[in-house]
N, CA and C atoms as an extended XYZ file, in Angstrom:
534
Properties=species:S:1:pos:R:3:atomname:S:1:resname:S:1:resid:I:1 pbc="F F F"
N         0.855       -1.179        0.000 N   UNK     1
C         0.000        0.000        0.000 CA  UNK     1
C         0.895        1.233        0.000 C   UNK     1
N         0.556        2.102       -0.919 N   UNK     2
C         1.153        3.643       -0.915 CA  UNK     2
C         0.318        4.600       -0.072 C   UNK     2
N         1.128        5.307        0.635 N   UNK     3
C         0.298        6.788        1.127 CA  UNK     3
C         1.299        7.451        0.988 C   UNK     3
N         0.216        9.083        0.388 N   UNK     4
C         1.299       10.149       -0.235 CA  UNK     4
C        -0.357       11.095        0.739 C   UNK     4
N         0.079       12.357        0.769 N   UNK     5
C        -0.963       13.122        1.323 CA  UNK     5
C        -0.686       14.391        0.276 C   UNK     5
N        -1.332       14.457       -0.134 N   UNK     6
C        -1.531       15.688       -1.342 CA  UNK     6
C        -1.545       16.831       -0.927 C   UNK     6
N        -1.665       17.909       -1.803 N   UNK     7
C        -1.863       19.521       -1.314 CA  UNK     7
C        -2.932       19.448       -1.021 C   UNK     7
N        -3.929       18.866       -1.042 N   UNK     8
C        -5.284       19.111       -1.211 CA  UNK     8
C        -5.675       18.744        0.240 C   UNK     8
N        -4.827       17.776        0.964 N   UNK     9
C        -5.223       17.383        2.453 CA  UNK     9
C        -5.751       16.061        1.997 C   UNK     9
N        -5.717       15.357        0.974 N   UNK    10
C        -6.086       14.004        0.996 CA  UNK    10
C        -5.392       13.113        1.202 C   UNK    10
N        -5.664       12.593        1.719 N   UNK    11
C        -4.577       11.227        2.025 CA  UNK    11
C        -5.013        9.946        1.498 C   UNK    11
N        -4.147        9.976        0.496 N   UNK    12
C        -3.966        8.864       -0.576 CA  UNK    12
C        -3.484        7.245       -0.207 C   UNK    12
N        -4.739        6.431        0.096 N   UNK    13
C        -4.176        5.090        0.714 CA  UNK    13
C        -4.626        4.180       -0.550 C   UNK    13
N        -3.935        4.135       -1.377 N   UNK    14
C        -4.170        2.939       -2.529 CA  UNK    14
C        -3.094        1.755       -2.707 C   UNK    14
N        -3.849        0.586       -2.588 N   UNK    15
C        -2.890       -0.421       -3.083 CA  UNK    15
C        -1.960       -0.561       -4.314 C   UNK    15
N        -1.511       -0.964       -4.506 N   UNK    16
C        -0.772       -1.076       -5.680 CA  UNK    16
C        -1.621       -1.126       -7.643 C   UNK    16
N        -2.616       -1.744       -7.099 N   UNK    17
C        -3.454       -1.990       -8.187 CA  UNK    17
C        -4.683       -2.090       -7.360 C   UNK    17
N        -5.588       -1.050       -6.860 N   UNK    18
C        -7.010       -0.716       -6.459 CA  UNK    18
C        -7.923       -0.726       -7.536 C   UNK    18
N        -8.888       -1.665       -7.687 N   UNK    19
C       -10.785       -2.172       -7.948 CA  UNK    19
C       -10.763       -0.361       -8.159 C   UNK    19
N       -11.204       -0.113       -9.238 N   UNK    20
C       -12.240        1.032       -9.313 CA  UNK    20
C       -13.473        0.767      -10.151 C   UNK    20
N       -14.617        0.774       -8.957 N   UNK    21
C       -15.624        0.473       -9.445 CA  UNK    21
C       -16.521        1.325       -9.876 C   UNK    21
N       -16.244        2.481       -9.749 N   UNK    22
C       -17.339        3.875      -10.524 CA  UNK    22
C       -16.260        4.757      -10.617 C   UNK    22
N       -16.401        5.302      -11.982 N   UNK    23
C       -15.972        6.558      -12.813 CA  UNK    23
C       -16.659        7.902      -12.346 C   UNK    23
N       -16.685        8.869      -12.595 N   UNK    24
C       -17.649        9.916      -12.664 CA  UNK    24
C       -16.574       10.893      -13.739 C   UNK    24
N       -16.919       11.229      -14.796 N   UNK    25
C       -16.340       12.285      -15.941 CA  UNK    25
C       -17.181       13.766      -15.367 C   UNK    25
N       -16.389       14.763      -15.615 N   UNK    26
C       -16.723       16.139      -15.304 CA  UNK    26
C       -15.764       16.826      -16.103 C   UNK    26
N       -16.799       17.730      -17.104 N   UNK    27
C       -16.047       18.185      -18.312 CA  UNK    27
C       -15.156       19.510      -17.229 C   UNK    27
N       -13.712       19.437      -17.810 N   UNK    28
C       -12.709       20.283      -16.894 CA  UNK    28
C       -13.267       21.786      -16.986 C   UNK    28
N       -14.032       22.686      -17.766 N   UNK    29
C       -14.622       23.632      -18.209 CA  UNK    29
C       -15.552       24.447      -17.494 C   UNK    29
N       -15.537       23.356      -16.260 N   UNK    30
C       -17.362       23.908      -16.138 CA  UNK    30
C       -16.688       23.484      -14.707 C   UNK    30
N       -16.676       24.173      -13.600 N   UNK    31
C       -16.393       24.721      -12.493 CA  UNK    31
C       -17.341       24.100      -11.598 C   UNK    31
N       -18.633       24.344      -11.838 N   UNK    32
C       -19.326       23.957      -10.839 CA  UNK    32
C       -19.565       22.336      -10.821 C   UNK    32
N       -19.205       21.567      -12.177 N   UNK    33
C       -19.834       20.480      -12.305 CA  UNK    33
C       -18.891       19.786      -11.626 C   UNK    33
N       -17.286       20.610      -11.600 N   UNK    34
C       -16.348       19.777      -11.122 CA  UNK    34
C       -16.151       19.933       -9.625 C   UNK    34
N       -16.805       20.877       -9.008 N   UNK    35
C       -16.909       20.966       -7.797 CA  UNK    35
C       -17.799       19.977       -7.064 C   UNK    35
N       -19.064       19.413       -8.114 N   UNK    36
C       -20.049       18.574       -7.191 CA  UNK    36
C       -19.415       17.303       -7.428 C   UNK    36
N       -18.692       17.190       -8.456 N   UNK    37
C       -18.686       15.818       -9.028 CA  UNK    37
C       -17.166       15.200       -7.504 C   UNK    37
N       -16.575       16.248       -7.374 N   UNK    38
C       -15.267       15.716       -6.213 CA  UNK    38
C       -16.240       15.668       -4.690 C   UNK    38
N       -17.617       15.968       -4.478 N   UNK    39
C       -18.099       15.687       -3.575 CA  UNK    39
C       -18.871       14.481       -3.318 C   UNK    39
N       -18.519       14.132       -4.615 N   UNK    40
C       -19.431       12.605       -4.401 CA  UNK    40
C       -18.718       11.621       -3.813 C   UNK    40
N       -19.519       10.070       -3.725 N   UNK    41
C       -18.588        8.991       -3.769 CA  UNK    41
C       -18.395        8.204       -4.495 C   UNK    41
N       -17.849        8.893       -5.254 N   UNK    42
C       -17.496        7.728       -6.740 CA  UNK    42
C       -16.090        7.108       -6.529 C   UNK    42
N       -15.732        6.174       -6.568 N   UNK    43
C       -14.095        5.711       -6.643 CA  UNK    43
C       -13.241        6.561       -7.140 C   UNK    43
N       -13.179        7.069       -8.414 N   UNK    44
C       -12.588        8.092       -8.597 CA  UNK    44
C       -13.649        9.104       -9.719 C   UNK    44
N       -12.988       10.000       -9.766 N   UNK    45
C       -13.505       11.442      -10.511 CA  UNK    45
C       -12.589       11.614      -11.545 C   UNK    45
N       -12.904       12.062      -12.580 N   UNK    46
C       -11.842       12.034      -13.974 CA  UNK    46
C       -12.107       13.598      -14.351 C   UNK    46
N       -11.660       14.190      -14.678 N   UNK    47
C       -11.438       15.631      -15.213 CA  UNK    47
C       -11.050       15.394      -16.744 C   UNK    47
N       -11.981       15.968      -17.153 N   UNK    48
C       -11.846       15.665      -18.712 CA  UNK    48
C       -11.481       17.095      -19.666 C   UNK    48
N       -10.174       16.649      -20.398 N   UNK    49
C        -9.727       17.815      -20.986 CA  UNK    49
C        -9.798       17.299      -22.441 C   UNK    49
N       -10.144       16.199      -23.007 N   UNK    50
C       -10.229       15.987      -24.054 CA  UNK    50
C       -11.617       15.994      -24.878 C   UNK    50
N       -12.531       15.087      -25.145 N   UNK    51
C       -13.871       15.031      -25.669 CA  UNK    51
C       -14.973       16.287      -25.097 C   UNK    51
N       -15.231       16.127      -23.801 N   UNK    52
C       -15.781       17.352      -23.243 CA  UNK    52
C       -15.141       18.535      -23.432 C   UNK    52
N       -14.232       19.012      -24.065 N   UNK    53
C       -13.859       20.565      -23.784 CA  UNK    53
C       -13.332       20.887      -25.636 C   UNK    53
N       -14.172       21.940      -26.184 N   UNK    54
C       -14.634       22.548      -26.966 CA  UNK    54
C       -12.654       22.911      -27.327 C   UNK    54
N       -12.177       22.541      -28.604 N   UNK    55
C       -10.354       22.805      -28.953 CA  UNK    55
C       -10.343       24.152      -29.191 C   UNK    55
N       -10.860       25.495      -28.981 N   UNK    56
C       -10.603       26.611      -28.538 CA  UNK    56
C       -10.483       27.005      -27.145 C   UNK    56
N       -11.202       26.122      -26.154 N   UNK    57
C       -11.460       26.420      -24.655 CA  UNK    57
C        -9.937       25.186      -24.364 C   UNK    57
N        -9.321       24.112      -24.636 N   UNK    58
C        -8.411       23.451      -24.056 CA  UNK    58
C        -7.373       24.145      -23.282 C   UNK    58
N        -7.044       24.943      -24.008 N   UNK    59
C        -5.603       25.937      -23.053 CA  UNK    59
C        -6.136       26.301      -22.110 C   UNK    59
N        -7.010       26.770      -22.504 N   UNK    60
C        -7.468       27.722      -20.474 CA  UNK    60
C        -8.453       26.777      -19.523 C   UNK    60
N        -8.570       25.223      -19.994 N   UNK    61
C        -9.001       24.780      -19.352 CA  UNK    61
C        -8.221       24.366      -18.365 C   UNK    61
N        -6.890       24.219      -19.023 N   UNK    62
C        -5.630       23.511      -18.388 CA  UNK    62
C        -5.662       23.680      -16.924 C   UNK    62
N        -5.786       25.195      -16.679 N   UNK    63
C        -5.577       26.091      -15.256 CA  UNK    63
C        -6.375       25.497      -14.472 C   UNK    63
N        -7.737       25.820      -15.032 N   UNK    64
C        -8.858       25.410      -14.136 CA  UNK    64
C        -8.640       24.006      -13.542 C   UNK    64
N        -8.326       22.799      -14.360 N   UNK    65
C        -8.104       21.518      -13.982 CA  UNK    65
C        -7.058       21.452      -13.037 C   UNK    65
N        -5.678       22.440      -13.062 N   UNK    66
C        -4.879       22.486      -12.080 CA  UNK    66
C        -5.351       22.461      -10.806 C   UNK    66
N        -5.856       23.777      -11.036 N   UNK    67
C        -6.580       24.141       -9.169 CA  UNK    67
C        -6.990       23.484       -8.638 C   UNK    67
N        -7.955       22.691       -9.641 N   UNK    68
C        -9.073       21.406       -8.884 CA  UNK    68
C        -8.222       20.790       -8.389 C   UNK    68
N        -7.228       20.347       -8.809 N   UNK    69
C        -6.612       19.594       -7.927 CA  UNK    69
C        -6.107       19.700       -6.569 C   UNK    69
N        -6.216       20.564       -6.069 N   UNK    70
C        -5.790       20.854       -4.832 CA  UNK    70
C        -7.215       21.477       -3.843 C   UNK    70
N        -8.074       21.196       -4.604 N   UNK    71
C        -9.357       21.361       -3.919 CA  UNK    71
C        -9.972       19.912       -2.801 C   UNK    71
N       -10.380       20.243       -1.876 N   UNK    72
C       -10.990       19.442       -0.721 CA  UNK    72
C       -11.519       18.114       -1.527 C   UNK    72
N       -11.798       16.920       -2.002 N   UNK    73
C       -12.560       15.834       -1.853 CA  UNK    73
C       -12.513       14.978       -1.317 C   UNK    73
N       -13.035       13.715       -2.078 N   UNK    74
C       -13.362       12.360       -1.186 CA  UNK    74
C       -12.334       11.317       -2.070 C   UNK    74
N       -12.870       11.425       -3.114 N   UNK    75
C       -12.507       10.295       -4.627 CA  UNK    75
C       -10.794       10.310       -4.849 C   UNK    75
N       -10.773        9.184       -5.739 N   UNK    76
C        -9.281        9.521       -6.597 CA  UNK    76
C        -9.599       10.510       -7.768 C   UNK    76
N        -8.625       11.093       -7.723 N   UNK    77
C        -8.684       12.277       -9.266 CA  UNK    77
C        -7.801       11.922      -10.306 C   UNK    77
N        -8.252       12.130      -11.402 N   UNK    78
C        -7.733       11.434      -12.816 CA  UNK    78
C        -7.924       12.800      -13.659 C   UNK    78
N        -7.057       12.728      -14.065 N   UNK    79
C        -7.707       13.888      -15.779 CA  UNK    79
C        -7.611       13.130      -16.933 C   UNK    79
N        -8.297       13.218      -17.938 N   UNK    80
C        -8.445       12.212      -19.194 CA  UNK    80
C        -7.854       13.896      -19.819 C   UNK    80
N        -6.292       13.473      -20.509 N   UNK    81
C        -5.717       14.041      -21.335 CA  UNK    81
C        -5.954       14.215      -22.883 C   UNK    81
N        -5.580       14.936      -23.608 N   UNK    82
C        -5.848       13.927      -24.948 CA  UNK    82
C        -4.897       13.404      -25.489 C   UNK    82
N        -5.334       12.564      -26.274 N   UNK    83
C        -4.480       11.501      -27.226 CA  UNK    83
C        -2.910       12.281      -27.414 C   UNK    83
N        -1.839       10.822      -27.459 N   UNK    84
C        -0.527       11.253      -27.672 CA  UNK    84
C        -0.262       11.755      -28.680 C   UNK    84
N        -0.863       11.738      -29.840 N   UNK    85
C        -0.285       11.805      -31.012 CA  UNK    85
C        -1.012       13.495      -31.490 C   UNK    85
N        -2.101       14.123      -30.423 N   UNK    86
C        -2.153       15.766      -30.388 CA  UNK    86
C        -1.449       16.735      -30.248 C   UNK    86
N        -1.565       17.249      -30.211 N   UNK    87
C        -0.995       18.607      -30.075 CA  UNK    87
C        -1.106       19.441      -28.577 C   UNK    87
N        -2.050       18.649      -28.289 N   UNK    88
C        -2.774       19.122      -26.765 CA  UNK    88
C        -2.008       18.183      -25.700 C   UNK    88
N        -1.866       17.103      -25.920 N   UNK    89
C        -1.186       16.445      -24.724 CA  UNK    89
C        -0.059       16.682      -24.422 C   UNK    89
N         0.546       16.827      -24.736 N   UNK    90
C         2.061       17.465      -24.118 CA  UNK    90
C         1.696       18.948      -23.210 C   UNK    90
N         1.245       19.433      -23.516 N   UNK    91
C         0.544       21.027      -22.539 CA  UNK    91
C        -0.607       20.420      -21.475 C   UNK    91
N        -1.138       19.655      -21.998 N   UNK    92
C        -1.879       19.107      -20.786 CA  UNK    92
C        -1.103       18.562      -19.470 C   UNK    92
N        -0.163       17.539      -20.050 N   UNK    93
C         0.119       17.288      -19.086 CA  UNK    93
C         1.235       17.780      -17.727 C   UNK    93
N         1.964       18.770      -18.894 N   UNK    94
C         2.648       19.679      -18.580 CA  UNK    94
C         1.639       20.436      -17.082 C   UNK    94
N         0.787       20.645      -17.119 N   UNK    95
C        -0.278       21.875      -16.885 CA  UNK    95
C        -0.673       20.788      -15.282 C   UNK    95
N        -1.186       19.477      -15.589 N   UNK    96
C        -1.663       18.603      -14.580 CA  UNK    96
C        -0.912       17.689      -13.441 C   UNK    96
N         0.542       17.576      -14.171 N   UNK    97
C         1.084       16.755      -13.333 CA  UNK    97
C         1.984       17.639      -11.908 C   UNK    97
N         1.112       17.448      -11.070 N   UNK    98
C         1.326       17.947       -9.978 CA  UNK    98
C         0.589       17.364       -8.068 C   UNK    98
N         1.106       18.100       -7.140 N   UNK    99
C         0.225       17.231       -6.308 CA  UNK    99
C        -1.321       16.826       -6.300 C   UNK    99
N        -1.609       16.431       -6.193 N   UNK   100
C        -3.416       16.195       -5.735 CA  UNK   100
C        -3.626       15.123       -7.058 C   UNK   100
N        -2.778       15.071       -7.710 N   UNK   101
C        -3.332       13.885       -9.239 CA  UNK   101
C        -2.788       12.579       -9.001 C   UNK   101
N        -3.878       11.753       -8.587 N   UNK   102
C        -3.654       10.154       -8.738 CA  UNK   102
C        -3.513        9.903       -9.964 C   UNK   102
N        -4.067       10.049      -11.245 N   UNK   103
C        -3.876        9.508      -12.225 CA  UNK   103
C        -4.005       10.024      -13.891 C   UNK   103
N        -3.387        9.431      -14.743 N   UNK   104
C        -3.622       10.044      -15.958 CA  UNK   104
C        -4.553        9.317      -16.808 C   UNK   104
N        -5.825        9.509      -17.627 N   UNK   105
C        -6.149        8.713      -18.518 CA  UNK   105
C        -6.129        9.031      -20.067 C   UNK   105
N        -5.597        8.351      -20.350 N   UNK   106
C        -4.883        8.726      -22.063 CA  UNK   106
C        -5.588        7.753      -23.017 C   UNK   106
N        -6.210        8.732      -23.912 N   UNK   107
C        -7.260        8.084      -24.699 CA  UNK   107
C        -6.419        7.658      -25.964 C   UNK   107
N        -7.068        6.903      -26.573 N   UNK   108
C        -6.638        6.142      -28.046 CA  UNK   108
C        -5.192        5.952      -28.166 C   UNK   108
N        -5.151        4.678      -27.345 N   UNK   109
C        -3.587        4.385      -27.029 CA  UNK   109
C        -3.438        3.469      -28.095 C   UNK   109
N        -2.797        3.240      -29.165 N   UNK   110
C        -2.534        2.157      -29.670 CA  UNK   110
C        -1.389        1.265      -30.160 C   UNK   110
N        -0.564        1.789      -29.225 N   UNK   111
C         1.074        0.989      -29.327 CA  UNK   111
C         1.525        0.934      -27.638 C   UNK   111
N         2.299       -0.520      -27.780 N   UNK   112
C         2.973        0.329      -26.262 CA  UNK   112
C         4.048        1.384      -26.530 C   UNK   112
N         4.867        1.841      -27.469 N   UNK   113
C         5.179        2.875      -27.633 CA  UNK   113
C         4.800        3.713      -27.296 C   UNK   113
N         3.859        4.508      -27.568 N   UNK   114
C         3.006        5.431      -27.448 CA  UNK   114
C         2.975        5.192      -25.558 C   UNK   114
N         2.430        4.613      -24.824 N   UNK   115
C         2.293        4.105      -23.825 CA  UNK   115
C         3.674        4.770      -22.735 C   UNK   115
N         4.617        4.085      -23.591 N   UNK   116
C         6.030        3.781      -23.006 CA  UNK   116
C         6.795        5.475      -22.633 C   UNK   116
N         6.283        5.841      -24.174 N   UNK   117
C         7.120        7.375      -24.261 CA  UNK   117
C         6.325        8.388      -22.917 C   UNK   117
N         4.858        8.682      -22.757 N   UNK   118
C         3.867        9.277      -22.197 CA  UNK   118
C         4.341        8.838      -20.592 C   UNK   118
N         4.529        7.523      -20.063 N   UNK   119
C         5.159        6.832      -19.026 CA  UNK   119
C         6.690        7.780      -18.717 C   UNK   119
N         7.587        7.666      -19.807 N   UNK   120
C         8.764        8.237      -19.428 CA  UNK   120
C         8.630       10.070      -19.454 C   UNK   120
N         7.629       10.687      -19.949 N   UNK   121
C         7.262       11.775      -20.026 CA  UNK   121
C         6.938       12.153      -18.415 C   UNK   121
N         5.877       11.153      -17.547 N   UNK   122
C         5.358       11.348      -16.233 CA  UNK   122
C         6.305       11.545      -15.530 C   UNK   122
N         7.665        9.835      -15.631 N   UNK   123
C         8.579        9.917      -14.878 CA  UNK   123
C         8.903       11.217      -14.656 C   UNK   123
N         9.464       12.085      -15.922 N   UNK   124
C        10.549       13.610      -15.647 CA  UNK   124
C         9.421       14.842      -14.943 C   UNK   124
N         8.368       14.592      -14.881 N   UNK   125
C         7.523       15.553      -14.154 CA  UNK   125
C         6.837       15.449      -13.242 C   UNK   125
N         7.030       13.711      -12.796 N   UNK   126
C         6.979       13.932      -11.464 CA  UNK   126
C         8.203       14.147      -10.636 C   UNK   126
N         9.525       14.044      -11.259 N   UNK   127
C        10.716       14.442      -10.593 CA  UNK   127
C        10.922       16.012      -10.237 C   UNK   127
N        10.331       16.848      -11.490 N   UNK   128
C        10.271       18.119      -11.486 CA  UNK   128
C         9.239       18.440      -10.681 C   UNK   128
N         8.217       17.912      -10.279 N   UNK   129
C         7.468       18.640       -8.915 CA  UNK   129
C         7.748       18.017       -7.706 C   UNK   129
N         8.871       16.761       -7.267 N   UNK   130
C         9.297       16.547       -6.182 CA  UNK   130
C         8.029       15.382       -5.846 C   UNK   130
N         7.783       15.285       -6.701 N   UNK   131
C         6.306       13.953       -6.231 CA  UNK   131
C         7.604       12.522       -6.116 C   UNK   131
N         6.789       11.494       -5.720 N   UNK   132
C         7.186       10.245       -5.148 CA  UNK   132
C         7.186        9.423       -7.068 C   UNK   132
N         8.138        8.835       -7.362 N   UNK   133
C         8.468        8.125       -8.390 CA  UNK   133
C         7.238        7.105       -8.258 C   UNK   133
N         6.465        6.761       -9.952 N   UNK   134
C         5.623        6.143       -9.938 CA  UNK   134
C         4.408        6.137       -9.456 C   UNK   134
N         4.063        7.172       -8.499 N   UNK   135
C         2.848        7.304       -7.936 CA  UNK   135
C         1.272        7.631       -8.481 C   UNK   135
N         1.623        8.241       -9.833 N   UNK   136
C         0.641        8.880      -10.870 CA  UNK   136
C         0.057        7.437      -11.716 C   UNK   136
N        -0.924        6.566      -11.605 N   UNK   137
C        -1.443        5.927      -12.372 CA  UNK   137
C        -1.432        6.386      -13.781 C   UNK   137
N        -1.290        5.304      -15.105 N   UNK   138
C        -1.557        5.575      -16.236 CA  UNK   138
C        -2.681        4.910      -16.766 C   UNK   138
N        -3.189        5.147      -16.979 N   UNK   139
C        -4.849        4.365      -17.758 CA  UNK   139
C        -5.172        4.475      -19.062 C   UNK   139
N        -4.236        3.651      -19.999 N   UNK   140
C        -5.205        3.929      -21.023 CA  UNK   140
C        -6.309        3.691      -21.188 C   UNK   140
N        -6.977        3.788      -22.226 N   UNK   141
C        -8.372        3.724      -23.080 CA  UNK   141
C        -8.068        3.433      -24.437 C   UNK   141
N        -8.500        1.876      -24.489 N   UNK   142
C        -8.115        0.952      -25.894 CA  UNK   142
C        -9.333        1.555      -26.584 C   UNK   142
N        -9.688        2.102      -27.737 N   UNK   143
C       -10.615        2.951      -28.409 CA  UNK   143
C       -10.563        2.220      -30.211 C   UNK   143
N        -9.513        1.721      -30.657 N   UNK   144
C        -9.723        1.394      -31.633 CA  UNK   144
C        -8.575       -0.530      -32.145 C   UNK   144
N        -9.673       -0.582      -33.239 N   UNK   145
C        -9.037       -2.163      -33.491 CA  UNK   145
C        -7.543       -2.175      -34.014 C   UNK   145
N        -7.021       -0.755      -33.756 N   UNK   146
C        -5.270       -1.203      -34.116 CA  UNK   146
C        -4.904       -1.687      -32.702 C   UNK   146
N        -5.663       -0.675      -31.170 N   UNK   147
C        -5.278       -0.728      -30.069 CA  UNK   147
C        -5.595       -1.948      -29.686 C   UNK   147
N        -6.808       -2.744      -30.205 N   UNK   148
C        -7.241       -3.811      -28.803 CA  UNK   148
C        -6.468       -4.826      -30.077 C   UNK   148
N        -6.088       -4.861      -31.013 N   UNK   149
C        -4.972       -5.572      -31.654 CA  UNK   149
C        -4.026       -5.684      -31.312 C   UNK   149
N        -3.210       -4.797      -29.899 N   UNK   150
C        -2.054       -4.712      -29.815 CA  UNK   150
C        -2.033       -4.323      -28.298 C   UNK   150
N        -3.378       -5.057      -27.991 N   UNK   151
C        -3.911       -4.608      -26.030 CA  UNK   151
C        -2.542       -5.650      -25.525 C   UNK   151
N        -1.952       -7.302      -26.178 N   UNK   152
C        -0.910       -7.869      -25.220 CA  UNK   152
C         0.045       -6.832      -24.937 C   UNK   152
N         0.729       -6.482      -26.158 N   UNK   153
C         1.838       -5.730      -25.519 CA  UNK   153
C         2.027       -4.459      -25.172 C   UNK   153
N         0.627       -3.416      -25.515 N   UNK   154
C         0.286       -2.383      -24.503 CA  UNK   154
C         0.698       -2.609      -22.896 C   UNK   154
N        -0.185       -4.286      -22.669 N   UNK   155
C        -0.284       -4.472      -21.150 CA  UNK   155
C         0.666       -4.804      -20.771 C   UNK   155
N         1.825       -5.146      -21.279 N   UNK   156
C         3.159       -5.889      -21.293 CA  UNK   156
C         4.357       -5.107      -21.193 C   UNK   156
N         3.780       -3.532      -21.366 N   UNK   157
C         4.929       -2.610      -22.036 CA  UNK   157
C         5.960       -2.399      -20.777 C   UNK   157
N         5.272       -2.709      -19.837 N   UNK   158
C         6.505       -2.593      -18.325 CA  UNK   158
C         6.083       -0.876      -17.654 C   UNK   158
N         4.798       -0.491      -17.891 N   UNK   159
C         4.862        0.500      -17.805 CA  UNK   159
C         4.309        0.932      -16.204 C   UNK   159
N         3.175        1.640      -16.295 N   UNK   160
C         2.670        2.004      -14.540 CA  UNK   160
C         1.263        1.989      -14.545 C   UNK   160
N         0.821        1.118      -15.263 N   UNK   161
C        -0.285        0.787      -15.565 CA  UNK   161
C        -1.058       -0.009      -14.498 C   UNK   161
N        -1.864        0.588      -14.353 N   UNK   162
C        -2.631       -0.625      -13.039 CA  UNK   162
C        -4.174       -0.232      -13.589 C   UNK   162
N        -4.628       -0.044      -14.010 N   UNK   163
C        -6.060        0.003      -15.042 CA  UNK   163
C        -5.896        0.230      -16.176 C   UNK   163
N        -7.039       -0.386      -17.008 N   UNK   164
C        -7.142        0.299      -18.968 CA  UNK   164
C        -8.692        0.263      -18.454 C   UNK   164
N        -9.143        1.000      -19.592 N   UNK   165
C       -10.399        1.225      -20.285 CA  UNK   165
C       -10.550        0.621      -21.515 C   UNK   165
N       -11.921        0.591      -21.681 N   UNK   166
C       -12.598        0.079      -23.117 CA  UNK   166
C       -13.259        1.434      -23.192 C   UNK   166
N       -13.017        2.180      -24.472 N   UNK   167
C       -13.617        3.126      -24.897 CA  UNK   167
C       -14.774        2.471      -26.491 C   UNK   167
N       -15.879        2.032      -25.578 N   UNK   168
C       -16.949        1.518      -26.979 CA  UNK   168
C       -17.731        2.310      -27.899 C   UNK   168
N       -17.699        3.294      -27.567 N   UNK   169
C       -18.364        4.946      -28.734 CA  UNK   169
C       -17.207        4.555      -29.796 C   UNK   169
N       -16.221        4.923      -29.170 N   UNK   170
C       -15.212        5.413      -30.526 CA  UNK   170
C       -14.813        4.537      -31.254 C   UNK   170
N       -14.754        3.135      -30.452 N   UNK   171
C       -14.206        1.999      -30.894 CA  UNK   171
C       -15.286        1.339      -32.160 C   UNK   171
N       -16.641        1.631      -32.002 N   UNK   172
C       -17.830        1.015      -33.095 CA  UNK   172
C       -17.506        2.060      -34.343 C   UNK   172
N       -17.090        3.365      -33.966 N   UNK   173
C       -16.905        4.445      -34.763 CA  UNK   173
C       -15.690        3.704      -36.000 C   UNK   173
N       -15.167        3.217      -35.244 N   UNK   174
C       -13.650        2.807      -35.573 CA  UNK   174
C       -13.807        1.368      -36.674 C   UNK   174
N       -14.345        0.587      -36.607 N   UNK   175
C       -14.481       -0.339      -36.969 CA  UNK   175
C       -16.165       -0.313      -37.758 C   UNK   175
N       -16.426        1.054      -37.593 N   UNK   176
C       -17.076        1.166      -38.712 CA  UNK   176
C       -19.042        0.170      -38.072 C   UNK   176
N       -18.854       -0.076      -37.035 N   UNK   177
C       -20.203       -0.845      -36.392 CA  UNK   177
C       -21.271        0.653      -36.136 C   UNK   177
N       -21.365        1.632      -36.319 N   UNK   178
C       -21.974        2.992      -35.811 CA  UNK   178
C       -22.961        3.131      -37.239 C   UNK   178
């Protein structure tokens, strides 16, 4: 079991690989939604900077998602970044990785490459905010049939993975079932 106690005053008691049995998404944009949504009891809370937030509003959502993090809750906190291969994820995460963030969720993963590089990206920024090595969960979200083609060695990649997602919207999109 890890405990880290955040800026936020939470004290972070997760096993190595913790059951999360409810999600709750709260588009990062909208202030109030993300204020009720960290008062609930959901397992964790995800802050969403990708699908929910309008690609003129992403930059200045960045901030807002910061702060939250260091705001009072109950849940684990996650931000769903966007995809590696944007333009937006590298500033996202730049922007998020800091105290109060249990975890990252990174949509349309489909290499462990991709996986591997985003992993060694966390490593150097959680060194640069003095956080505890490894502590930031990575989660992808397998979204399309190159990814769940290549889910063994995603899961294999040696990375800091202790959950994935099935993203099924995008994935029927993907394979053309929509």
């Amino acid at each position: 079991m890890s405990i880290a106690l955040h800026a936020s005053g939470v004290i972070n008691r997760r096993t190595a690989i913790q059951p999360l049995r409810s999600f709750l998404f709260a588009p990062g944009n909208h202030p109030r939604r993300v204020a009720n949504a960290l008062s609930l009891n959901a397992d964790a809370v995800i802050l969403d900077l990708e699908d929910a937030v309008a690609t003129a509003e992403k930059s200045a959502t960045r901030g807002a998602v910061a702060a939250a993090l260091a705001l009072p809750r109950r849940p684990l906190l996650y931000v769903r970044v966007n995809a590696a291969d944007t333009e937006f994820c590298y500033g996202d995460l730049i922007a998020v990785i800091r105290p109060g963030l249990d975890g990252i969720v990174l949509p349309k993963v489909e290499s462990a490459a991709a996986l591997a590089t985003i992993d060694w990206l966390l490593a150097q920024l959680e060194r640069e905010q003095g956080l505890v090595p490894r502590t930031i969960d990575l989660m992808p979200i397998i979204e399309t049939a190159r990814g769940l083609s290549n889910l063994d060695a995603i899961l294999a990649a040696g990375t800091r993975v202790g959950h994935v997602a099935f993203g099924a919207g995008d994935f029927t999109l993907d394979v053309n079932m929509a």
